[in-house]
C-alpha positions as CSV (number, residue, x, y, z in Angstrom):
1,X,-3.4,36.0,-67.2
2,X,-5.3,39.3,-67.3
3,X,-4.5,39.8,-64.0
4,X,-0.9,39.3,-63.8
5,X,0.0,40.8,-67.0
6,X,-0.9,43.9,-65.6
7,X,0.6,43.2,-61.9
8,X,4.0,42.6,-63.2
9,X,4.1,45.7,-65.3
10,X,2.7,47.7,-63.1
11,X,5.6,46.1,-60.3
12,X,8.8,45.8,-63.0
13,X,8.8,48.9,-64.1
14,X,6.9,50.9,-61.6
15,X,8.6,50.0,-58.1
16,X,11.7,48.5,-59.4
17,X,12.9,51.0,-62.5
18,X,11.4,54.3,-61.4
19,X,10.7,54.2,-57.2
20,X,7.5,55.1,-57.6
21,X,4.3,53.5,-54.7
22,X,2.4,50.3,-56.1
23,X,-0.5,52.9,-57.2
24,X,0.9,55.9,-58.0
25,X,-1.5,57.3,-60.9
26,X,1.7,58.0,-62.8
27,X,1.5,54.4,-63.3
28,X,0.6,53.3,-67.0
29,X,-0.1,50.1,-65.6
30,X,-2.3,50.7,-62.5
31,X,-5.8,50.5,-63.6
32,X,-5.4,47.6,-65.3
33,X,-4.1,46.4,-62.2
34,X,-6.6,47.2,-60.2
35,X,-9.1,45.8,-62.8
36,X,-7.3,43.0,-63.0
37,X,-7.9,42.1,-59.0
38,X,-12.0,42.0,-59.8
39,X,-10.9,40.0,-62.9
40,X,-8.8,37.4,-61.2
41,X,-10.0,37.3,-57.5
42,X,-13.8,37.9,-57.6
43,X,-15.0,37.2,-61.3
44,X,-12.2,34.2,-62.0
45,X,-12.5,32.7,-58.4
46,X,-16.0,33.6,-57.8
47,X,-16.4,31.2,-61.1
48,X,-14.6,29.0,-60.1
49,X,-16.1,28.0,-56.6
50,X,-19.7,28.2,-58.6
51,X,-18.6,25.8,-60.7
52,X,-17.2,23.5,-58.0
53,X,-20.9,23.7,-56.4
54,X,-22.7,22.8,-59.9
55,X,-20.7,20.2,-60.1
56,X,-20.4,18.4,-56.6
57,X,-24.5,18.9,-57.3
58,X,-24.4,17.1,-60.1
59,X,-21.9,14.2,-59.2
60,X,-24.2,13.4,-56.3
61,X,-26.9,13.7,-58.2
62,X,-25.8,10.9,-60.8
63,X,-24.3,8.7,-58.2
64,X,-27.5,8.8,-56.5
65,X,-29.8,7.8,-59.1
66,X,-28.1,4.4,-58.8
67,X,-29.3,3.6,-55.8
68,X,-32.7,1.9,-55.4
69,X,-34.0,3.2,-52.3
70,X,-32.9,7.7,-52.8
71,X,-33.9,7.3,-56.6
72,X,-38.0,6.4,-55.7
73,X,-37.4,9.1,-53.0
74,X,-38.1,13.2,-54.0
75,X,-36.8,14.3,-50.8
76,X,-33.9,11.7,-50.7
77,X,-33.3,12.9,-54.5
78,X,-33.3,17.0,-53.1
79,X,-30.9,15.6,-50.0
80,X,-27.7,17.1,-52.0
81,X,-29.4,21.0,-53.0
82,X,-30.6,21.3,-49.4
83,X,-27.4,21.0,-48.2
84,X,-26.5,23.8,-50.1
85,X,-29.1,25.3,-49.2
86,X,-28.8,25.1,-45.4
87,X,-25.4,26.6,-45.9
88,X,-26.4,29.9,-47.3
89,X,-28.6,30.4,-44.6
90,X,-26.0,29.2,-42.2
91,X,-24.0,32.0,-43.8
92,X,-26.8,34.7,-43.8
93,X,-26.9,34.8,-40.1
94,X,-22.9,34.0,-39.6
95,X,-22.7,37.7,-41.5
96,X,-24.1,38.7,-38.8
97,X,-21.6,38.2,-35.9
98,X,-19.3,40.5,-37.8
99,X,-21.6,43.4,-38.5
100,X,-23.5,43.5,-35.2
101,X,-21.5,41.2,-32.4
102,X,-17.9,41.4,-33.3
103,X,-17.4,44.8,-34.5
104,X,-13.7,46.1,-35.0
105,X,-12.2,48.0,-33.3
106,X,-8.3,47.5,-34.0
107,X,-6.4,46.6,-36.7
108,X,-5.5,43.5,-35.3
109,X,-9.2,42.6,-34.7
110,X,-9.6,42.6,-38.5
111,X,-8.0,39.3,-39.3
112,X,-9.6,37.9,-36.1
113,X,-13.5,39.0,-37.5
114,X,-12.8,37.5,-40.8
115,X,-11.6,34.0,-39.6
116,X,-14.6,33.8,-36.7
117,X,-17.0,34.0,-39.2
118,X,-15.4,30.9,-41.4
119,X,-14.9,28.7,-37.4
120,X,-18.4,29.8,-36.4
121,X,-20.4,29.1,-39.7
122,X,-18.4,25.8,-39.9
123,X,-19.4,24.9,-36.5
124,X,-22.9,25.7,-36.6
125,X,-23.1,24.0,-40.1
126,X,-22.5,21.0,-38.2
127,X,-26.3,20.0,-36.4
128,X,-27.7,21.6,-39.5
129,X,-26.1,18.6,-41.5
130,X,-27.1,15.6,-39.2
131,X,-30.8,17.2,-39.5
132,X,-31.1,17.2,-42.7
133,X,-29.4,13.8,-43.2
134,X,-32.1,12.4,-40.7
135,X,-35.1,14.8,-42.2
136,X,-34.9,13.8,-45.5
137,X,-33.0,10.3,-46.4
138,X,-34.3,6.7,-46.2
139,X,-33.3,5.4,-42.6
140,X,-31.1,2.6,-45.0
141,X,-29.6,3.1,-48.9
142,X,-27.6,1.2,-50.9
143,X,-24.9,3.4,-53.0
144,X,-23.1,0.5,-53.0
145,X,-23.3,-3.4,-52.0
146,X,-23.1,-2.2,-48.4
147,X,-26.0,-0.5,-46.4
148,X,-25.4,3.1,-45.7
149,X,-27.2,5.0,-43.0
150,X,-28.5,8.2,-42.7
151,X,-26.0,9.1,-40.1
152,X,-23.4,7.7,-42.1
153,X,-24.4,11.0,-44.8
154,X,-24.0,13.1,-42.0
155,X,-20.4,12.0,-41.3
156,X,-19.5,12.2,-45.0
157,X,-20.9,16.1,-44.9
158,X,-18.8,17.1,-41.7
159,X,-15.7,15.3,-42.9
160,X,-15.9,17.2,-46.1
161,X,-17.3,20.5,-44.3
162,X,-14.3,20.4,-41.3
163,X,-11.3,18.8,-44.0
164,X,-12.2,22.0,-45.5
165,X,-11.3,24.6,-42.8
166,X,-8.1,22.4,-41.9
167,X,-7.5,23.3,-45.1
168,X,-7.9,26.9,-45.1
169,X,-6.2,27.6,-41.9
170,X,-3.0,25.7,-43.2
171,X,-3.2,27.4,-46.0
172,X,-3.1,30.6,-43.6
173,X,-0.7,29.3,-41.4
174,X,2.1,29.0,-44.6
175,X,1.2,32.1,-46.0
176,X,0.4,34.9,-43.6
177,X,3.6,36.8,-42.5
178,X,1.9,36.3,-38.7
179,X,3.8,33.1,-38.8
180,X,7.2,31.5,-38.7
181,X,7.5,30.3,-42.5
182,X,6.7,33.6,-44.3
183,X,8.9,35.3,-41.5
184,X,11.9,32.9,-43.1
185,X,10.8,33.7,-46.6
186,X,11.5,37.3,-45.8
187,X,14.2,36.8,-43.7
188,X,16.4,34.9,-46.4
189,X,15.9,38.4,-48.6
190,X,18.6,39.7,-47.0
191,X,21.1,37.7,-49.1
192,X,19.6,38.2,-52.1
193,X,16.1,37.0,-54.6
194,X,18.0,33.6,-55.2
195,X,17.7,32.3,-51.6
196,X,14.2,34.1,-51.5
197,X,13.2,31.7,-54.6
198,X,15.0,28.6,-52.8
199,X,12.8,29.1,-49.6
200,X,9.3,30.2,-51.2
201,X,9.5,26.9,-53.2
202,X,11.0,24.6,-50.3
203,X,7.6,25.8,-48.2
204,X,5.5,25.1,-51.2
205,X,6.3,22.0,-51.5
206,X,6.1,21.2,-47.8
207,X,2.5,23.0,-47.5
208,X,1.0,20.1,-49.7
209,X,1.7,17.3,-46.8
210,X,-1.3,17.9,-44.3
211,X,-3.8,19.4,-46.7
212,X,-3.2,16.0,-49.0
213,X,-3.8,13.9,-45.5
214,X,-6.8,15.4,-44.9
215,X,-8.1,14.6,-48.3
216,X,-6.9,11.3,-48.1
217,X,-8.8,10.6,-44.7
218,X,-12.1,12.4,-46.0
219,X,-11.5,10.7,-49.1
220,X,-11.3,7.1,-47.7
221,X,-13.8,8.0,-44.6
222,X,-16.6,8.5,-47.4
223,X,-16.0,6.0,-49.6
224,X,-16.5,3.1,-46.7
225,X,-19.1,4.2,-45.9
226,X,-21.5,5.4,-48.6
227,X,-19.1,5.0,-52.0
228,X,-18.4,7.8,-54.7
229,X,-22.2,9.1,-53.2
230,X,-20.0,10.0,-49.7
231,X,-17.3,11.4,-51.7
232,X,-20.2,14.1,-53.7
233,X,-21.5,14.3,-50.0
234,X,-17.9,15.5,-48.7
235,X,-17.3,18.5,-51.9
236,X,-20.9,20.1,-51.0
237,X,-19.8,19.5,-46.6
238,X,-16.4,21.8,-48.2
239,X,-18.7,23.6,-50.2
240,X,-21.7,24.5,-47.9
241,X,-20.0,27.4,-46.1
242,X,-19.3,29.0,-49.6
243,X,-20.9,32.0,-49.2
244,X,-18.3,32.5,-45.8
245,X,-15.4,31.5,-47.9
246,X,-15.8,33.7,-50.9
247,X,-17.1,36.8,-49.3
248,X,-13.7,36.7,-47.1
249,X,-12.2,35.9,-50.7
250,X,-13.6,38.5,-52.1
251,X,-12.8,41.2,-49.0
252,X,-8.7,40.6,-50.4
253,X,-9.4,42.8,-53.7
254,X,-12.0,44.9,-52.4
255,X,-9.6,46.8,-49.9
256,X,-6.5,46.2,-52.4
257,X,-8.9,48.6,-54.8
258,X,-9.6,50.9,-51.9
259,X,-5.9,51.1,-51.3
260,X,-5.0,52.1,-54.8
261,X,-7.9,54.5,-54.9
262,X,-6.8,56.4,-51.7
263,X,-3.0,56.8,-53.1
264,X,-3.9,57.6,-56.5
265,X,-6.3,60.6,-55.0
266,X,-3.7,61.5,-52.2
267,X,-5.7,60.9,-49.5
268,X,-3.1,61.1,-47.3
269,X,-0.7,58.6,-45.5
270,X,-3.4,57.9,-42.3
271,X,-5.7,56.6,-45.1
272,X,-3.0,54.6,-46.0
273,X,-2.5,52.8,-43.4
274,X,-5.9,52.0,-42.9
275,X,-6.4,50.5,-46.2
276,X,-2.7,48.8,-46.0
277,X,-4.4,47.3,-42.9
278,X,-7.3,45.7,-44.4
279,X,-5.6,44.4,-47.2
280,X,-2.8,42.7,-45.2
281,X,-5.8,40.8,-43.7
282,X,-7.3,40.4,-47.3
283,X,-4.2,38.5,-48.5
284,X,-4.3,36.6,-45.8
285,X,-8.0,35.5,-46.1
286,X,-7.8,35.3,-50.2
287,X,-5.0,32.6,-49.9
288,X,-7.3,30.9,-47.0
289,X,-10.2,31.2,-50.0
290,X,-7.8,29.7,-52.7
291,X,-6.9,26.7,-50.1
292,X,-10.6,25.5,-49.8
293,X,-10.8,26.0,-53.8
294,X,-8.6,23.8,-54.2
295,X,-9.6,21.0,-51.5
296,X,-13.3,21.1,-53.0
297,X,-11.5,20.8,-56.4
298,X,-9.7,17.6,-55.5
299,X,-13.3,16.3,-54.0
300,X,-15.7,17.5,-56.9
301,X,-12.9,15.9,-59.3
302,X,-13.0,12.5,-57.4
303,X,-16.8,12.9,-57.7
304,X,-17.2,13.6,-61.5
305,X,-15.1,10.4,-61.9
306,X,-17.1,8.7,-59.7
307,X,-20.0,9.6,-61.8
308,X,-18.3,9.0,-64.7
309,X,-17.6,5.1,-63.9
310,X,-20.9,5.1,-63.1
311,X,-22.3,5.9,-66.2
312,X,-19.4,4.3,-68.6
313,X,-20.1,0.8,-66.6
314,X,-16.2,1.2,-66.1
315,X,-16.0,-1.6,-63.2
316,X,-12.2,-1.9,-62.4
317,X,-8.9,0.3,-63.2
318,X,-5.9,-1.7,-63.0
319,X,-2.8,0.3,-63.0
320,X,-0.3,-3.4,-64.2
321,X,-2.2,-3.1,-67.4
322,X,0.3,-1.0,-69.9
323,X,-2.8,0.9,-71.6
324,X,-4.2,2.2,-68.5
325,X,-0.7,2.7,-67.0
326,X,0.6,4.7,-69.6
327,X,-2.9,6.8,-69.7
328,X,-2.1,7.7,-65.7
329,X,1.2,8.9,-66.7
330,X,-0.3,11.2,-69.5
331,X,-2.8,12.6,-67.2
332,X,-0.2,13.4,-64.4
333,X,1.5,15.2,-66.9
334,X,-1.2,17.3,-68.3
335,X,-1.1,20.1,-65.1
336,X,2.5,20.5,-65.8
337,X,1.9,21.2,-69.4
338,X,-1.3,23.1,-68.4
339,X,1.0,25.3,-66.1
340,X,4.1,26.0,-68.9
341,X,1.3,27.4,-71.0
342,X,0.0,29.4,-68.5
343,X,2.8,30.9,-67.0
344,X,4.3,31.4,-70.5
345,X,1.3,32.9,-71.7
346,X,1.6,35.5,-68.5
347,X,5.3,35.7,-69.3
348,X,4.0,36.7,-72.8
349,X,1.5,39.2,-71.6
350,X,3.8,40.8,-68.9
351,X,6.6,41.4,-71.4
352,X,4.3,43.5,-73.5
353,X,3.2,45.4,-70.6
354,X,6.5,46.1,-69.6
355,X,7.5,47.3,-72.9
356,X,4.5,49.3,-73.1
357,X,5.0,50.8,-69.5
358,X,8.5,51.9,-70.4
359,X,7.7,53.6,-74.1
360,X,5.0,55.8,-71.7
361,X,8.0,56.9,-69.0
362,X,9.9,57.3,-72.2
363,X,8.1,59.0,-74.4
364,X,5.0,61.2,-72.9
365,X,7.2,64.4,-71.3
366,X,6.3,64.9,-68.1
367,X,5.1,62.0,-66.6
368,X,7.0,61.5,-64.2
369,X,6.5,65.5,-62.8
370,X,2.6,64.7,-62.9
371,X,2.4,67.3,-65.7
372,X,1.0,64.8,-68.2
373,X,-1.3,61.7,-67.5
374,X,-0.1,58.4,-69.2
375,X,-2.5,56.3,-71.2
376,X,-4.1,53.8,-69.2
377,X,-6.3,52.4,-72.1
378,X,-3.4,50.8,-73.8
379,X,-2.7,49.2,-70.9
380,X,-6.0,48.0,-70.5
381,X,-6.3,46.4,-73.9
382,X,-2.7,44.5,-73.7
383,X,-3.8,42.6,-70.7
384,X,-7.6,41.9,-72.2
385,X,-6.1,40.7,-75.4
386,X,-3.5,38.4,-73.9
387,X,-5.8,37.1,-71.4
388,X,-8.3,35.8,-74.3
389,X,-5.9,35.1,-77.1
390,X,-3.6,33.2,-74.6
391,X,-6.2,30.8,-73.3
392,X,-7.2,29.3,-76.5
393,X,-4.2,26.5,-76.3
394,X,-4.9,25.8,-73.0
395,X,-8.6,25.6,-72.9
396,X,-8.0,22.9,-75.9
397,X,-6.0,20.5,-74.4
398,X,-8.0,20.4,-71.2
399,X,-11.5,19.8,-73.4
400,X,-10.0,17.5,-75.9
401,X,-7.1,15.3,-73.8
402,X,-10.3,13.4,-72.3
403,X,-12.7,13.3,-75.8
404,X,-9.0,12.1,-77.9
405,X,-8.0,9.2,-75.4
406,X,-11.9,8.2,-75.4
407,X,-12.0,8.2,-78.7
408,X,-8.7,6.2,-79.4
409,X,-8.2,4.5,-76.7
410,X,-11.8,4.0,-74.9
411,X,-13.4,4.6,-71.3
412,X,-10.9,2.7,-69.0
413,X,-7.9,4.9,-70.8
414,X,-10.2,7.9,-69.8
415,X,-10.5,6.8,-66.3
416,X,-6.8,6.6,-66.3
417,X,-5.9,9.9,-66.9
418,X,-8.4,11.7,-64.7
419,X,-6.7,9.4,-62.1
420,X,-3.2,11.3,-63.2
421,X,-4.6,14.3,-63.7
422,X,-6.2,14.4,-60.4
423,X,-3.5,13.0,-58.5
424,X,-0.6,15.8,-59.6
425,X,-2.6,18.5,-59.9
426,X,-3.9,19.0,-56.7
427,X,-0.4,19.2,-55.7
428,X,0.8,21.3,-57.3
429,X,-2.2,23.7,-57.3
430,X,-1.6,23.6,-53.3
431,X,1.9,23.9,-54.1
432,X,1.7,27.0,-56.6
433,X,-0.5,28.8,-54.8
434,X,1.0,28.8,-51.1
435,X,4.6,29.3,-52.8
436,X,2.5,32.6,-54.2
437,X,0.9,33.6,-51.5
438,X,4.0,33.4,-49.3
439,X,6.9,35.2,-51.6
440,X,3.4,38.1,-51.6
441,X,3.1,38.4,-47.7
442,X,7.3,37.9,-47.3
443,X,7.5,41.8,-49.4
444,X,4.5,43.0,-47.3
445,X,6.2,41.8,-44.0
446,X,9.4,43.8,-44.8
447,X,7.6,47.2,-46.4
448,X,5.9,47.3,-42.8
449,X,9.3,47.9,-41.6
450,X,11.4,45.1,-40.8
451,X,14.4,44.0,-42.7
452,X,15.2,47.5,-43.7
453,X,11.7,48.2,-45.2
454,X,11.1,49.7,-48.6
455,X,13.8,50.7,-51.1
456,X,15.9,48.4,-49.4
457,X,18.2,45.8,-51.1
458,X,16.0,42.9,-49.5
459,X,13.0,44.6,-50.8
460,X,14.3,44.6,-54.0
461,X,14.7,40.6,-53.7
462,X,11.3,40.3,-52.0
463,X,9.5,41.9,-54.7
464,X,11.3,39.6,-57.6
465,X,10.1,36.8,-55.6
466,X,6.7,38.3,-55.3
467,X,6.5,39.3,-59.4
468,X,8.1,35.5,-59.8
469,X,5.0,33.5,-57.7
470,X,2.5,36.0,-59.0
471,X,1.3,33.9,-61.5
472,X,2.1,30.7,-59.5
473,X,-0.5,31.9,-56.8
474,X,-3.3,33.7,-59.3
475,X,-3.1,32.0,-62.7
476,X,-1.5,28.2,-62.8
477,X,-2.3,27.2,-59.3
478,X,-6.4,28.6,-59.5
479,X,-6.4,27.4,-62.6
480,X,-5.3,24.1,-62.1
481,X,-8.5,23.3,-60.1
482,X,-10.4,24.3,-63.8
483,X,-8.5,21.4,-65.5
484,X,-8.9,18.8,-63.2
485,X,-12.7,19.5,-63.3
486,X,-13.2,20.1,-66.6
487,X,-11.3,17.7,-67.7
488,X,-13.9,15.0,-65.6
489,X,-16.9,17.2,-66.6
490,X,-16.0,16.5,-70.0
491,X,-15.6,12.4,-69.7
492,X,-18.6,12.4,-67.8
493,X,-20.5,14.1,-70.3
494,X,-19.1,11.7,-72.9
495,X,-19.0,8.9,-70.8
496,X,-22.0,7.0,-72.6
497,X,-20.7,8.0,-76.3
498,X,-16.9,6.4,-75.1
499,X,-18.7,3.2,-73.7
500,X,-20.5,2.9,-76.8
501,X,-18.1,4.0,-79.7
502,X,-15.1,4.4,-78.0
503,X,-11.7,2.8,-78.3
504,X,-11.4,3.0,-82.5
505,X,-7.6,1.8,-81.9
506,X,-8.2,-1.0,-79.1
507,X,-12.0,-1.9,-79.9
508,X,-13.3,-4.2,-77.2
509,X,-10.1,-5.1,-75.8
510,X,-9.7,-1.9,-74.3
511,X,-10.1,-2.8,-70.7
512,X,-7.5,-5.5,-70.8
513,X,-4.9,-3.4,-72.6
């Protein structure tokens, strides 16, 4: 919200009303902008993936301890952290092919640098996995009435681990402008922003079909063989090249910041270019970063519930009963009210900023002729304001949806909607966020020249389609991977106290409502 308070200000009035570059320091709006991208992409996603981690850690963890054979065993008990711990130092010396073997050179070697380092971290993540999976678990477990093997681990590390770059390089595929279905999105700009919306959202929707396959395959791979324990196993494979994946995440902003530094100091148009450079990679790589967010989301999520049937003793969810049908339909409707409050709240926050963008052009003499500086602090304050006040509704319903149908309704109702809950919002977090991503890269596709370039009537559409999936691609789709975890954090956390006291309105009757 912070972030694309500011973003849209800074874009509305800026580029479209007064002409002026992105971040020209006559700008009201353009620190806040630029704070915002270290607010949004480093802080918010940087969070984010953290949280995924902890969590994955802690699902395998509980899933674990109800095994016989890995909770007697202290290095079958460590098996999940030393995944993650293999990964960062698979990562340390992945860095290493980008300072020292693959230096660049060109500005199309950027792009290249960046994605080596997720293929080759991946890949080398790969023995490192089966190693530890024979080093430190029993030769046989039991997660569930089946014998799992240690290889069988292994497998459910990799098919999380190479679901993961699938994922990030589909992502890339839909969203950089090197490709066919940004080079549409752009193209359509020439007959206006209303066909620019029509196609951004068409190759939303269509960007969810492979990513949701290859969840679905990991998903059922892990489960046959080693239960809700494989599915843990498959969120910290995703998540063990985090320390890749977020510093190319992080890269995005970084050079966005350096760009707006170098125009707001006239450095010069050469300096320009270079920074325009890197951050057409960055965009590219930060949508490739919010595509494995996501998949690891849909993972940790399935392995918090997991963890949470575990410890609620919630044995079967069957979908003809009405209670636990109805509670799947409230759950799958939770991200879309989780979303209206979002983007509202942006819409909110943006309008404000515009306002307060236009009084400053209107009102401080000599703005625009650089003979008076605006005030950047109000700015500042709007979007900081919004962004907390504007939370408060949100954060609610995603904390107290689970603890209310607990309460009420009891532990199989619960179960229910993190099924929903799970089941739309990864959807439409892939959704959001590619539709985002694209509409951005379509605007920076034509200002590199084609379509008539900047100042150009489809320019002018591109950038309403951009300001439009802003908050698609950097507030509801991020954030949607916070409700679907939180949401099971939260019933797993409560999962004894709904077992036990649960279900005031259905009492023991609960799981055959």
């Amino acid at each position: 919200i912070y972030t694309k308070a500011a973003d849209a200000g800074a874009d509305l009035v800026g580029k479209v009303e007064q002409g002026i570059p992105e971040d020209d320091p006559r700008n009201p709006a353009v620190i806040a902008d630029n704070v915002g991208d270290n607010v949004g992409d480093i802080a918010g996603m940087g969070a984010d993936l953290f949280g995924s981690f902890a969590e994955a850690t802690c699902a395998a963890l509980v899933v674990a301890s109800t095994s016989p054979e890995l909770k007697t065993s202290w290095s079958a008990m460590c098996y999940p952290l030393l995944i993650s711990a293999t990964g960062i130092i698979v990562c340390i010396l992945t860095s290493f092919v980008a300072t020292t073997f693959y230096v660049v050179r060109r500005i199309e070697d950027i792009e290249k640098s960046l994605k080596y380092q997720l293929i080759i971290s991946t890949v080398l993540m790969t023995p490192v996995a089966f190693g530890v999976s024979y080093g430190f678990l029993p030769s046989e477990f039991h997660v569930t009435a089946n014998v799992s093997y240690q290889y069988h681990a292994a497998i459910c590390v990799l098919c999380g681990l190479w679901s993961g770059l699938l994922i990030g390089y589909i992502t890339e595929y839909f969203t950089s402008h090197s490709y066919a279905p940004v080079r549409d999105v752009a193209n359509s700009c020439n007959t206006g922003a209303a066909t620019n919306i029509i196609y951004g959202l068409a190759l939303g929707y269509k960007s969810v079909i492979i990513p949701v396959f290859a969840l679905a395959i990991t998903i059922y791979v892990n489960y046959t063989l080693c239960g809700m324990f494989g599915i843990a196993l498959g969120a910290l494979g995703m998540l063990s090249t985090l320390a890749t994946g977020l510093t190319i995440d992080a890269y995005g902003p970084i050079s966005d910041n350096a760009g707006g530094i170098a125009e707001m100091a006239g450095l010069g148009e050469e300096t320009r270019k270079r920074t325009d450079a890197l951050d057409a990679a960055g965009n590219t790589t930060a949508a490739i970063g919010k595509g494995f967010a996501i998949g690891s989301a849909a993972l940790v999520s399935l392995a918090l519930f997991g963890a949470f049937i575990t410890r609620a003793q919630v044995l079967v969810l069957d979908i003809a009963k009405p209670l636990q049908f109805a509670s799947l339909l409230v759950g799958a409707m939770l991200p879309y009210a989780f979303s209206a409050l979002t983007m509202k709240s942006v819409g909110k926050a943006a309008l404000e900023m515009v306002q307060e963008v236009r009084r400053q052009f209107r009102e401080i003499p000599g703005l625009m002729e650089r003979r008076a500086k605006p005030d950047y602090k109000k700015c500042v304050a709007i979007s900081t304001t919004a962004s907390l006040k504007e939370m408060i509704l949100p954060g609610a319903m995603v904390i107290l949806s689970p603890i209310i149908t607990g309460v009420l309704f009891g532990e199989y109702a619960v179960g229910a909607l993190l099924c929903g809950a799970l089941v739309s919002g990864v959807q439409m977090a892939i959704s959001s966020s590619n539709t985002g991503g694209a509409w951005d890269n379509a605007k920076k596709y034509i200002e590199s020249g084609h379509f008539g370039g900047k100042h150009s009537a489809p320019h002018a559409a591109a950038v309403i389609g951009d300001t439009v999936g802003d908050p698609l691609k950097d507030t509801s789709g991020p954030s949607l991977n916070i409700l679907i975890k939180l949401m099971a954090i939260v019933s797993l956390v409560f999962g004894g106290f709904f077992k036990a006291h649960g279900g005031v309105l259905f009492g023991p009757i609960g799981a055959s409502a």
